[in-house]
C-alpha positions in Angstrom: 1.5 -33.9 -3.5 1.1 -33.8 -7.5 2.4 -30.1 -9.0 2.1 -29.7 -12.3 5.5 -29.7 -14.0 7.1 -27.0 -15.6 8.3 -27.3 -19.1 11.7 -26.0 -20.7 9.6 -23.8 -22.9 7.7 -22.6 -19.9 10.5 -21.5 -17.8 12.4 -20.0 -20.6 8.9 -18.0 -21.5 8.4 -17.1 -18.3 11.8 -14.8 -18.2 10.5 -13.1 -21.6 12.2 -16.1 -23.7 15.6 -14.9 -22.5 17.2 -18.6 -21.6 19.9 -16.1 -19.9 17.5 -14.3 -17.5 16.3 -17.8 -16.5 20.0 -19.0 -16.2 20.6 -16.2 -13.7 17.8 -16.4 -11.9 18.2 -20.1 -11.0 21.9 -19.5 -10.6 23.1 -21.5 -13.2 24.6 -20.8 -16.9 23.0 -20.3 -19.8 25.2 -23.3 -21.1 22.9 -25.6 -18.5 19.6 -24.2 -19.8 20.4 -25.1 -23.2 21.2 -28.3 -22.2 17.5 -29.4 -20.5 16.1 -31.7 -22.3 13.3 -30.5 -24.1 9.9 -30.9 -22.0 9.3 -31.2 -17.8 12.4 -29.1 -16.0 13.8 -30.6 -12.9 11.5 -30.8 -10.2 14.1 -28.5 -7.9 13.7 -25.8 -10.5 10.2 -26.2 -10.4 9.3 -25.5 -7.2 11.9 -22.3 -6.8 10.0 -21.1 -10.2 6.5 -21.9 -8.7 6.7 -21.1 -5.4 9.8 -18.8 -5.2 10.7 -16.9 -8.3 7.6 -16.3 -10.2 4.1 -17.6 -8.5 2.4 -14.8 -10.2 3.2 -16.8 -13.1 3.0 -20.4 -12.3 0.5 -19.8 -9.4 0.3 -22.0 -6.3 -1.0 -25.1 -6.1 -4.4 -25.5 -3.9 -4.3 -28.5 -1.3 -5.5 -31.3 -2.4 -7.2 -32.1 1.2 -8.5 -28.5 1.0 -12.1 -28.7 2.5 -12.9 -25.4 2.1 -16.2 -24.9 0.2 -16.2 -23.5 -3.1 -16.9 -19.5 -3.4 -20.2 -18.0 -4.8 -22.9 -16.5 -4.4 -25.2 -17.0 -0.6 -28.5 -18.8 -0.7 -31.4 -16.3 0.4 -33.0 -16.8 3.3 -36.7 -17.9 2.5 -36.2 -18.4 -1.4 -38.2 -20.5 -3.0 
């Protein structure tokens, strides 16, 4: 399955760029946040972020065997 990463900036961002509300939210210190290199986060604290912590933010990730058609509007019966 290929989900998106999460970059430093991102996560920090996502916690109103308070690298200590993202520290305590992954249960680490603030001292390891600072420490990430800059760009993708680890891919453990990516999925608690995405999937756990804040999916309103980082949304889920559809399927990519999802057969389910797309949404929109209904042909009409007998248009032409």
């Amino acid at each position: 399955m290929n989900i998106p990463t999460i970059s430093k900036a991102q996560a920090i961002a996502a916690y109103g760029g308070n690298a200590a509300a993202l520290a305590r939210a992954l249960n680490v210190t603030p001292s390891a946040i600072y420490q990430w290199p800059d760009g993708p986060i680890a891919e453990g604290y990516a999925l608690k972020l995405r999937f756990v912590l804040r999916p309103e933010v980082f949304g889920n990730i559809p399927a990519a065997n999802d057969d389910t058609p797309p949404q929109g509007p209904s042909p009409v019966a007998g248009a032409v």
